[in-house]
RODO-2510 file (C-alpha; in nm, 4 decimals, decimal comma):
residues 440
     n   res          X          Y          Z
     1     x    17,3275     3,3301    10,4554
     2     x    17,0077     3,2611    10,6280
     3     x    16,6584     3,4128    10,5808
     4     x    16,6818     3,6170    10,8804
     5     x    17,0260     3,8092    10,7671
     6     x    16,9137     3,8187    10,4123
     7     x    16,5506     3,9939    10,5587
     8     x    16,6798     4,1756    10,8189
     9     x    16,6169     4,5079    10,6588
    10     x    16,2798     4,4246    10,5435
    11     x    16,1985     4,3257    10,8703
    12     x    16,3368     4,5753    11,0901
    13     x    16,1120     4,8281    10,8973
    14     x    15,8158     4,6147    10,9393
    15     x    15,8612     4,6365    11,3097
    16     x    15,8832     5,0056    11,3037
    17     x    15,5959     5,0061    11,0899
    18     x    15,4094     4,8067    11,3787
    19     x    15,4926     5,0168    11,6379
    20     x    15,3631     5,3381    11,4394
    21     x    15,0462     5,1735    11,3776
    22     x    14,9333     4,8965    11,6319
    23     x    14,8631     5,2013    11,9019
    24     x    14,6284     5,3730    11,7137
    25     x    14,3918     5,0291    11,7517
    26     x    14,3609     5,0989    12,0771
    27     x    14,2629     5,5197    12,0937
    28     x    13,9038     5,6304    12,0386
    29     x    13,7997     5,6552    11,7271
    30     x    13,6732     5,9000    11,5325
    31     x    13,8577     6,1388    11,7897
    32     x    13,6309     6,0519    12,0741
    33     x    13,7277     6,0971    12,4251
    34     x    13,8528     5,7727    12,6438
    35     x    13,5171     5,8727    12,8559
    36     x    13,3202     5,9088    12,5226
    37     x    13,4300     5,5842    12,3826
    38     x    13,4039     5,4100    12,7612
    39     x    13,0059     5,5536    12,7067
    40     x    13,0134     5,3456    12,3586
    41     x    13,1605     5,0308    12,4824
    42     x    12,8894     5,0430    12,7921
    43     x    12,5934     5,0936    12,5692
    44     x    12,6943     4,8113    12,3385
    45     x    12,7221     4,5906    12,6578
    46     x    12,4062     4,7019    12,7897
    47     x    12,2537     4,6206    12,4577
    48     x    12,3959     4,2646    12,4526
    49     x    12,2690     4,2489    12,8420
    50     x    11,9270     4,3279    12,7650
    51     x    11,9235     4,0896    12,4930
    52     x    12,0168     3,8156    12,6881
    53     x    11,7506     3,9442    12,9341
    54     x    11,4759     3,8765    12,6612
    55     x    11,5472     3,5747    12,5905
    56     x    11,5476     3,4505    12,9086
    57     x    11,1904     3,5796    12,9010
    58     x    11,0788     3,3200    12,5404
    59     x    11,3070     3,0136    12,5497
    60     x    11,2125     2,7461    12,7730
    61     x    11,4507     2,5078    12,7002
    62     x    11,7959     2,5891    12,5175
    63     x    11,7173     2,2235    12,3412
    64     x    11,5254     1,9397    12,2298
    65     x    11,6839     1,7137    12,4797
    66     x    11,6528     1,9725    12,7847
    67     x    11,2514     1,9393    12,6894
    68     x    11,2593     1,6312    12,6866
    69     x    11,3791     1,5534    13,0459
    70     x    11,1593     1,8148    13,1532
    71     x    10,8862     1,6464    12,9762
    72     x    10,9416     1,2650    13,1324
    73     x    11,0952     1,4491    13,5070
    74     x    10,8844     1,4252    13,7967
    75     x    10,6838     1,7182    13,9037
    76     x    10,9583     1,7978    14,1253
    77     x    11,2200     1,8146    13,8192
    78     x    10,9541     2,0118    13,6746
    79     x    10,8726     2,2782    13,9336
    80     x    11,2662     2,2794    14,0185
    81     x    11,3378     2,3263    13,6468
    82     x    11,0545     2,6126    13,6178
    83     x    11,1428     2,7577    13,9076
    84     x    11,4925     2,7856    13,8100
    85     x    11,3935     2,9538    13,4904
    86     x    11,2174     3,2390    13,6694
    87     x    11,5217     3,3026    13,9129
    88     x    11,7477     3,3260    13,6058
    89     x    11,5319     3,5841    13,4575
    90     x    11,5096     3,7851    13,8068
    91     x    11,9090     3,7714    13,8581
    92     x    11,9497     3,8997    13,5090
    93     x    11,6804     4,1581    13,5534
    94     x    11,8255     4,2360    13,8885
    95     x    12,1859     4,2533    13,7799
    96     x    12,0909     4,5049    13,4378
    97     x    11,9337     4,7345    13,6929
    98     x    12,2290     4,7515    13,9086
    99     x    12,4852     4,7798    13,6331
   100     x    12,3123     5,0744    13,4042
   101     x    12,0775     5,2724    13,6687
   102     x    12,0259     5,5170    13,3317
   103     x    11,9725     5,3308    13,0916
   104     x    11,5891     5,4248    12,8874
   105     x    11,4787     5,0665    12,9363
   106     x    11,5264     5,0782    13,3263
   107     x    11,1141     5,0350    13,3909
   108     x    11,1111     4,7557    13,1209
   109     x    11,3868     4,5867    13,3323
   110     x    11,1892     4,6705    13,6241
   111     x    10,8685     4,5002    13,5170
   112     x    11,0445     4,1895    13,4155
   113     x    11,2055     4,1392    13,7519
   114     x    10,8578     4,1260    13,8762
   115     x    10,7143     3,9257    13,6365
   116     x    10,9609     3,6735    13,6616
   117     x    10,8090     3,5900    13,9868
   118     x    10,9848     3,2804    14,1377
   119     x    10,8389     3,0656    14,3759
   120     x    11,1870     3,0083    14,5642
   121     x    11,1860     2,6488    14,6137
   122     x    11,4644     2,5365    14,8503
   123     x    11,7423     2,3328    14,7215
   124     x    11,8208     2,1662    15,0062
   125     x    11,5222     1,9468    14,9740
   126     x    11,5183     1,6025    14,7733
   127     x    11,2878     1,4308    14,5156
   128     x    11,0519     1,2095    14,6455
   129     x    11,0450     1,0926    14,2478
   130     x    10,6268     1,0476    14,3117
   131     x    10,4949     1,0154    13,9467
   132     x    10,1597     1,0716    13,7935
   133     x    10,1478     0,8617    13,5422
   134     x     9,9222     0,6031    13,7121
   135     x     9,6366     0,7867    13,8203
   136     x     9,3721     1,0020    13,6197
   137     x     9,1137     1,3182    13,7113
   138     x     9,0527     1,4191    14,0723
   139     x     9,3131     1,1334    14,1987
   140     x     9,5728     1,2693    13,9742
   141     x     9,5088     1,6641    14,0817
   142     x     9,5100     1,5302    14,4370
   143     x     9,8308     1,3862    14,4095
   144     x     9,9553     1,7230    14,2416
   145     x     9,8641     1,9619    14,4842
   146     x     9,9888     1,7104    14,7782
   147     x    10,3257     1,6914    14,5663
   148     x    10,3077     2,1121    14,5412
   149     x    10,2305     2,1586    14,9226
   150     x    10,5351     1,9124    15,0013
   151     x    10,8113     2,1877    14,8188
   152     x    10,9618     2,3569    15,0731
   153     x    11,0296     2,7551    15,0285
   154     x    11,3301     2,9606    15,0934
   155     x    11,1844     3,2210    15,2881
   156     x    11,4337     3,4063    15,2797
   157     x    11,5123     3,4902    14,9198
   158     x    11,1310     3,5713    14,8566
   159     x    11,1200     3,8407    15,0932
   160     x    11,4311     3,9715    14,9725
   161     x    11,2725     3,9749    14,6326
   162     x    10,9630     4,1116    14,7875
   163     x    11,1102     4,3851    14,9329
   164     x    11,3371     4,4585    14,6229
   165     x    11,0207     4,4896    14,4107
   166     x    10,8476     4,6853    14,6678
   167     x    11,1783     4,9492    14,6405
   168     x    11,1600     4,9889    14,2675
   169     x    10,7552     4,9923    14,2281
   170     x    10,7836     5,3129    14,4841
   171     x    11,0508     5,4266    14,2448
   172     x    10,7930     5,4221    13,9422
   173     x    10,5204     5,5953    14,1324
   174     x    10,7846     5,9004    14,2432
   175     x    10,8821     5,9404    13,9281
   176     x    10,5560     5,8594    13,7238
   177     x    10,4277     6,2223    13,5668
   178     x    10,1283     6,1163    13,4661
   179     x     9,8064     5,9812    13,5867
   180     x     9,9035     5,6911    13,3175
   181     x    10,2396     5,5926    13,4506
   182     x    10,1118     5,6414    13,8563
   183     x     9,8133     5,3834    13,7475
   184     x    10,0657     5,1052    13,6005
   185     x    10,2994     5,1215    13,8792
   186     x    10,0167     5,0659    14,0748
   187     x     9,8556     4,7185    13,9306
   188     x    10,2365     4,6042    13,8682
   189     x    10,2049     4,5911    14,2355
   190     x     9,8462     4,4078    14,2932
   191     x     9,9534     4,2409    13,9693
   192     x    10,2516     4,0539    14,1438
   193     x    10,0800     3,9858    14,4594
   194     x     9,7504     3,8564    14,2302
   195     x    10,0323     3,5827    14,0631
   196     x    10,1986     3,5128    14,4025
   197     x     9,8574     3,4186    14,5141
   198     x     9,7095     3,2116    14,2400
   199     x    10,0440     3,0124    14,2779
   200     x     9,9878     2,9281    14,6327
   201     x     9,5488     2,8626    14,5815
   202     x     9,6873     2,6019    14,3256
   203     x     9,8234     2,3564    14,5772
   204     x     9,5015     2,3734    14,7557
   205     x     9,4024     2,1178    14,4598
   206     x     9,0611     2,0403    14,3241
   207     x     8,7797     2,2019    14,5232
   208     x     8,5479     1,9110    14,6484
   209     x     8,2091     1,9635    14,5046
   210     x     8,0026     1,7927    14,7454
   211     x     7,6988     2,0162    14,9087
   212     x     7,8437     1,9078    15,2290
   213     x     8,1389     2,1067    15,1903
   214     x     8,0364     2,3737    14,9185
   215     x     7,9704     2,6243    15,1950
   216     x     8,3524     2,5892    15,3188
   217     x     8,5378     2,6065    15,0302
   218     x     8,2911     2,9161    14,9085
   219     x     8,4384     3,0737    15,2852
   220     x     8,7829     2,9557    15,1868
   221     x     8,7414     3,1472    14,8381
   222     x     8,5950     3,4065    14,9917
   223     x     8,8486     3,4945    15,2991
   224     x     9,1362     3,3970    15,0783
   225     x     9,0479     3,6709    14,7070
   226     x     8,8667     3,9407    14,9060
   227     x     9,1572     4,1392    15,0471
   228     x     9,2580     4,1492    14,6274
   229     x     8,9367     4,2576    14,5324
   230     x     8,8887     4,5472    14,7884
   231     x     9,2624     4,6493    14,6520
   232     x     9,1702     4,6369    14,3160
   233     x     8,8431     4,8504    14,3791
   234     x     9,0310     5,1278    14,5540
   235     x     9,2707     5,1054    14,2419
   236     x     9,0177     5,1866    13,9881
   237     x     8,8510     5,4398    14,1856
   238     x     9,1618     5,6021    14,1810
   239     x     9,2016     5,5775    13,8424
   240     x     8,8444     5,6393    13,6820
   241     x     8,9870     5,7642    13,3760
   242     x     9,1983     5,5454    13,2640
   243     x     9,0838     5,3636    13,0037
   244     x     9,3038     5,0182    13,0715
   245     x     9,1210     4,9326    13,3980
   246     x     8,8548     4,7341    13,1792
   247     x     9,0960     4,5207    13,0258
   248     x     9,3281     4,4486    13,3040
   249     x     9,0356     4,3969    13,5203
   250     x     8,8983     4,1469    13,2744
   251     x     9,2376     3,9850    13,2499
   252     x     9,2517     3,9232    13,6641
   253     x     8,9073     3,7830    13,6956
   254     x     8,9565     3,5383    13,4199
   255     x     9,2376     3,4091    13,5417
   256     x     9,0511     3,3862    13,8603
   257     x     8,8050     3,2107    13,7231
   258     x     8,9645     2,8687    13,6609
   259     x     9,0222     2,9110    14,0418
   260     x     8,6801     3,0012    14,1942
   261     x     8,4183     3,0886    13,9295
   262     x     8,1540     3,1626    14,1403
   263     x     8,3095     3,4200    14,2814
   264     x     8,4187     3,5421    13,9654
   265     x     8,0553     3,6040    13,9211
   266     x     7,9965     3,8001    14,2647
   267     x     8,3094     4,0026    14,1921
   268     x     8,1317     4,1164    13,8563
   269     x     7,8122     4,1664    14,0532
   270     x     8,0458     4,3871    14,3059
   271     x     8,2132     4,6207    14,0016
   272     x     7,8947     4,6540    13,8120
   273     x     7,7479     4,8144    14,1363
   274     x     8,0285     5,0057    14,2099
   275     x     8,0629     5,1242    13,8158
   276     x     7,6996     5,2328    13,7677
   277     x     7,6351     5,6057    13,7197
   278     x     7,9985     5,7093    13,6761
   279     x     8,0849     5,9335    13,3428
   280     x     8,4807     5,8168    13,3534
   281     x     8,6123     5,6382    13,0796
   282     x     8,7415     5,3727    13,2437
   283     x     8,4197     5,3342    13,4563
   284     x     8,1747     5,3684    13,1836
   285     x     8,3930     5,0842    13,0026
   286     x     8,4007     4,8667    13,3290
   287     x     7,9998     4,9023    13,3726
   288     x     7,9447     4,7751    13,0222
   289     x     8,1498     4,4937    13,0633
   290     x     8,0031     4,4021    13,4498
   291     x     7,7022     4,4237    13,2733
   292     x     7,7325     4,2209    12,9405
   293     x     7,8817     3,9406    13,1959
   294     x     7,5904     3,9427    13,4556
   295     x     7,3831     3,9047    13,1391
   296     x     7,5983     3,5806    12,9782
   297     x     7,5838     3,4711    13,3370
   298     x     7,1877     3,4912    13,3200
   299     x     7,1455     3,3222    13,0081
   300     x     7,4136     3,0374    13,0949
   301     x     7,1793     2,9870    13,3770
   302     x     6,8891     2,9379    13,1485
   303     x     7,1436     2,7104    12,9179
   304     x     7,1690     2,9801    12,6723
   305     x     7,4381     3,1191    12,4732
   306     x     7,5183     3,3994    12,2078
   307     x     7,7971     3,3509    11,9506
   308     x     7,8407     3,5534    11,6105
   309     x     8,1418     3,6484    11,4384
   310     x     8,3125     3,6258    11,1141
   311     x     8,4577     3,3446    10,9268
   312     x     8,8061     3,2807    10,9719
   313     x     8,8377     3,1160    10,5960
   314     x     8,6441     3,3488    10,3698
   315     x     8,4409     3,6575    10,6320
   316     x     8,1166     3,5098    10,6338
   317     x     7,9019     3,5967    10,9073
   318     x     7,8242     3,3260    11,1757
   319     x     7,5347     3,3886    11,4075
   320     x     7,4631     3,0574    11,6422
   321     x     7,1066     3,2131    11,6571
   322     x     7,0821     3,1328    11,2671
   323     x     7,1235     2,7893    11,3133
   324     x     6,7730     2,6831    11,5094
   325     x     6,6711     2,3330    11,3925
   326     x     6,9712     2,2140    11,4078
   327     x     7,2215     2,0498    11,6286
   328     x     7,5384     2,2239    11,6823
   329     x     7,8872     2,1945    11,8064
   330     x     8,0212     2,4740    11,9651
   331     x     8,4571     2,3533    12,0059
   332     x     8,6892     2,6152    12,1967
   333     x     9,0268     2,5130    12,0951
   334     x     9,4148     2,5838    11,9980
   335     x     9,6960     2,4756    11,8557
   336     x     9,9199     2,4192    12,1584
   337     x     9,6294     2,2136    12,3075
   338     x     9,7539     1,8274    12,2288
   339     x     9,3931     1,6947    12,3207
   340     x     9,1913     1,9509    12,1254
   341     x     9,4136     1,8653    11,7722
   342     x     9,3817     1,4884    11,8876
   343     x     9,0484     1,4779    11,9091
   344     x     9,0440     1,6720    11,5594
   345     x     9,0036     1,3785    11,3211
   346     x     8,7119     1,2125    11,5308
   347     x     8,4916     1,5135    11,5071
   348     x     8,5673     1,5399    11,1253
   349     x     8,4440     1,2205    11,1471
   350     x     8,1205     1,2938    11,2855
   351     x     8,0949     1,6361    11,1123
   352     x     8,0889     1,3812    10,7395
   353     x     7,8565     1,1243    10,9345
   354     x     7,5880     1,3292    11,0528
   355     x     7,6355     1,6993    10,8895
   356     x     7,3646     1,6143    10,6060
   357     x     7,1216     1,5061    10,8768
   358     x     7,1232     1,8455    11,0408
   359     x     7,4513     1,8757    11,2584
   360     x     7,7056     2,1388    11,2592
   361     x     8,0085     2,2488    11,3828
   362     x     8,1886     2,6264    11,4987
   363     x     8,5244     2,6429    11,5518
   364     x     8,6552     2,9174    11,7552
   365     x     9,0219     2,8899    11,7984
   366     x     9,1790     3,0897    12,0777
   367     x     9,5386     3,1092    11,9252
   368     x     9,7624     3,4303    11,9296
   369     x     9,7678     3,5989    11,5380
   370     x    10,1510     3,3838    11,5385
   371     x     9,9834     3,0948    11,5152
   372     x     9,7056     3,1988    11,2757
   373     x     9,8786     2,9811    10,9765
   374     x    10,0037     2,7164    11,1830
   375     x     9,6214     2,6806    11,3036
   376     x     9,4768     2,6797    10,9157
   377     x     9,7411     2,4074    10,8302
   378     x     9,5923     2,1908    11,1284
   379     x     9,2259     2,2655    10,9764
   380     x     9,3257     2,1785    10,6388
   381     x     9,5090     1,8386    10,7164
   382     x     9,2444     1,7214    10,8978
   383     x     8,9696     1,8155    10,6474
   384     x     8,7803     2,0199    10,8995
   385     x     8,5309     2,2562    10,6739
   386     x     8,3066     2,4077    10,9513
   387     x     8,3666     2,7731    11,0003
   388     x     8,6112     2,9179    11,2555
   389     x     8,6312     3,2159    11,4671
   390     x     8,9709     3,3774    11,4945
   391     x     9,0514     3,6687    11,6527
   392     x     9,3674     3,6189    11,7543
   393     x     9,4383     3,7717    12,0725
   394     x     9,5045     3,4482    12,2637
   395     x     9,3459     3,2715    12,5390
   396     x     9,3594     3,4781    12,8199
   397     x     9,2585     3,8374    12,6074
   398     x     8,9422     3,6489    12,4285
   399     x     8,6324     3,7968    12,5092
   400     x     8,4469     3,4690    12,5004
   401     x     8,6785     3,2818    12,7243
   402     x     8,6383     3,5793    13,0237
   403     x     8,1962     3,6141    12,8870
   404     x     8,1967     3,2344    12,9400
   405     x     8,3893     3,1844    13,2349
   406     x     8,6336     2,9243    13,0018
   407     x     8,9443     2,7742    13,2349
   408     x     9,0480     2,5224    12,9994
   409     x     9,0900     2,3597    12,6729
   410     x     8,9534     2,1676    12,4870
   411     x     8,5440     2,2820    12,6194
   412     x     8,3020     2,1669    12,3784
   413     x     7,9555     2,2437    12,4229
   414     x     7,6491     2,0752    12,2634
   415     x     7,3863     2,2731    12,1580
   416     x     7,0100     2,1535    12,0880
   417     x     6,7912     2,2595    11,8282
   418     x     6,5910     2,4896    12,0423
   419     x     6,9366     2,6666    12,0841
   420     x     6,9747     2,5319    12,4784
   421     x     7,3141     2,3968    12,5584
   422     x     7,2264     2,0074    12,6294
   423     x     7,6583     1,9843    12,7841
   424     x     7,8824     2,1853    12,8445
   425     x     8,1757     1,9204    12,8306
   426     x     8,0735     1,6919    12,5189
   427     x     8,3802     1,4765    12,4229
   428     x     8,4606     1,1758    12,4566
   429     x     8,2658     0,8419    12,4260
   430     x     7,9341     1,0134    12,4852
   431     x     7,9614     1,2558    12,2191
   432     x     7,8201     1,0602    11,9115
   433     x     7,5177     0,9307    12,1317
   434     x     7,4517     1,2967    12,2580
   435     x     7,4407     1,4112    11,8824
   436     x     7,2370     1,1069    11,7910
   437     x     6,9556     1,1996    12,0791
   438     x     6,9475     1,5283    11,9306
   439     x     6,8980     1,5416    11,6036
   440     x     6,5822     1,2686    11,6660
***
């Protein structure tokens, strides 16, 4: 008799068992409704949705090998690969809006469709595989913004994105209820259009110094930023009370900075005049700020410079004025700037060669609070014992780097013992003769 005849009972009960039981896997549970479970099911997916969302938001690359083409690709891989990166973010922002129009994070979703900002190269175009890796300075930012201007742009899909953005920022103002809410939707708006043109003044290239054409390029700067200024001074004269119009006006201008710092400077000029007198918070705040600028601007002028704060390592306090007689170091730098923790062991270097003859060094490290122990561990395995400020708000949100007009990293300044700054840029070669002139 086979297994099958000598089961068949078993079996045939199993089956009936099965056919009891394997519906009731597929109704709602916990007596839910089909629609009520359907609500479930959509909320999960909209979770896993927005996840995916947000990390298309932090990850670069999804490995070590995808950075490292990017890293050795041309600046056409590069921009192409970047590029590509934002549009991902903006279809999956785009398609989360369109599938769950309710859903509470819809104005999250909204604001990271606009701050993925793509630049829309056209793929139709080819690589002209021009490297960098030969030239150096001006000849190598030349050849960047030449490369930059050559990308072609699909039209196109940036106004469609345009005018997608435009539709859902009027869709925050009508249904912003308060003064709050109406203000945001308002600089997402100058905001996007601020990043849309930085993006394009960046393959102007390097602004040629020469007195002969100083005057043109200050026009340029001028005709090109001045339409975003008046917008952003009828936006905070709308909004006098809000409080956030210091900081995100702050944030703009030193951004704009690396881009045309004197103008940065006439802007300030502008605001302070147009803040002075008013009672409203966000006034009163901006007027200050206009003000304690103008004043850093004075003193830079006069190669003069105010830094105090307290010790990273153990809260002492550090006043630059404190250390007259004496020739000091002032180094802006982070931990995600290669050249700044390169140059790391040379200044310990000089900090143990010439600290007992009268030279110090300040530290003010312009990480995020993330990298606060990755930045101590860099410190401490290089032996550097000078003090550090650390406030850990990043680059960009550093009140010295907007004060100071800072674009880049690493700036080291040199500071005399009369307390003027003798350069503003002293690495390199020249540094040990600079410190060596100084402390005669």
């Amino acid at each position: 008799m086979s297994y099958w005849e000598r089961n068949r009972k078993d079996m045939r009960r199993f089956l009936v068992f099965l056919s009891m039981v394997v519906p009731f896997c597929y109704m709602p549970i916990y007596g839910q409704s089909i629609t009520e479970n359907k609500i479930v099911n959509d909320s999960l997916q909209a979770d896993l949705d927005w996840k995916l969302l947000g990390e298309n938001s932090t990850v670069f690359t999804r490995s070590p090998e995808e950075y490292k083409r990017y890293e050795v690709g041309t600046v056409f891989y590069q921009k192409f690969f970047e590029d590509s990166i934002s549009i991902t973010r903006m279809q999956r922002a785009e398609d989360f809006l369109r599938k769950y129009p309710d859903d509470r994070r819809r104005k999250q979703a909204i604001i990271e469709l606009i701050q993925a900002n793509p630049r829309f190269y056209s793929k139709s175009q080819v690589d002209n595989k021009e490297e960098l890796s030969n030239s150096s300075g001006v000849e190598r930012s030349l050849k960047y913004s030449r490369i930059l201007r050559s990308l072609q742009l699909d039209h196109q899909a940036e106004k469609k994105w345009l005018d997608e953005t435009d539709g859902y920022i009027k869709e925050l103002m009508e249904h912003a209820t308060t003064q709050e809410e109406k203000e945001e939707a308002g600089f997402l708006l100058i905001l996007r259009d601020f990043n849309r043109a930085i993006a394009v003044f960046r393959e102007i290239g390097p602004v040629n110094s020469s007195e002969l054409e100083s005057d043109y390029w200050s026009s340029v700067s001028c005709y090109y930023w001045d339409s975003l200024l008046n917008r952003w001074l009828r936006h905070i004269k709308s909004f006098p009370n809000i409080a956030l119009v210091e900081p995100r006006t702050v944030n703009l201008l030193s951004v704009l900075s690396s881009f045309a710092p004197k103008l940065v400077s006439e802007y300030w000029r502008i605001i302070f005049e147009t803040t002075e007198g008013r009672s409203e918070i966000g006034m009163v705040g901006l007027n200050r700020y206009a003000q304690d600028f103008l004043e850093v601007n004075a003193a830079k002028a006069k190669r003069e410079v105010s830094i105090d704060f307290l010790s990273m390592a153990d809260g002492k306090e550090i006043n630059l004025a404190d250390m007259r007689g004496k020739v000091v170091l002032v180094d802006f730098w982070a931990t995600w700037c290669k050249p700044c923790v390169q140059e790391l062991p040379k200044l310990v270097d000089l900090y143990e060669k010439y600290h007992d003859k009268g030279f110090e060094v300040i530290g003010i490290c312009l990480d995020d609070e993330s990298a606060r122990d990755r930045a101590i561990k860099v410190l401490e395995e290089n032996g550097a014992r000078w003090p550090q400020r650390f406030q850990g708000v990043g680059f960009s949100s550093d009140a010295y780097v907007s004060l100071y007009g800072i674009s880049s990293l690493p700036t080291v300044w040199l500071i005399d013992k009369n307390g003027k700054v003798v350069d503003w840029n002293a690495r390199g070669e020249k540094l040990e003769n600079l410190i060596l002139q100084n402390l005669k």
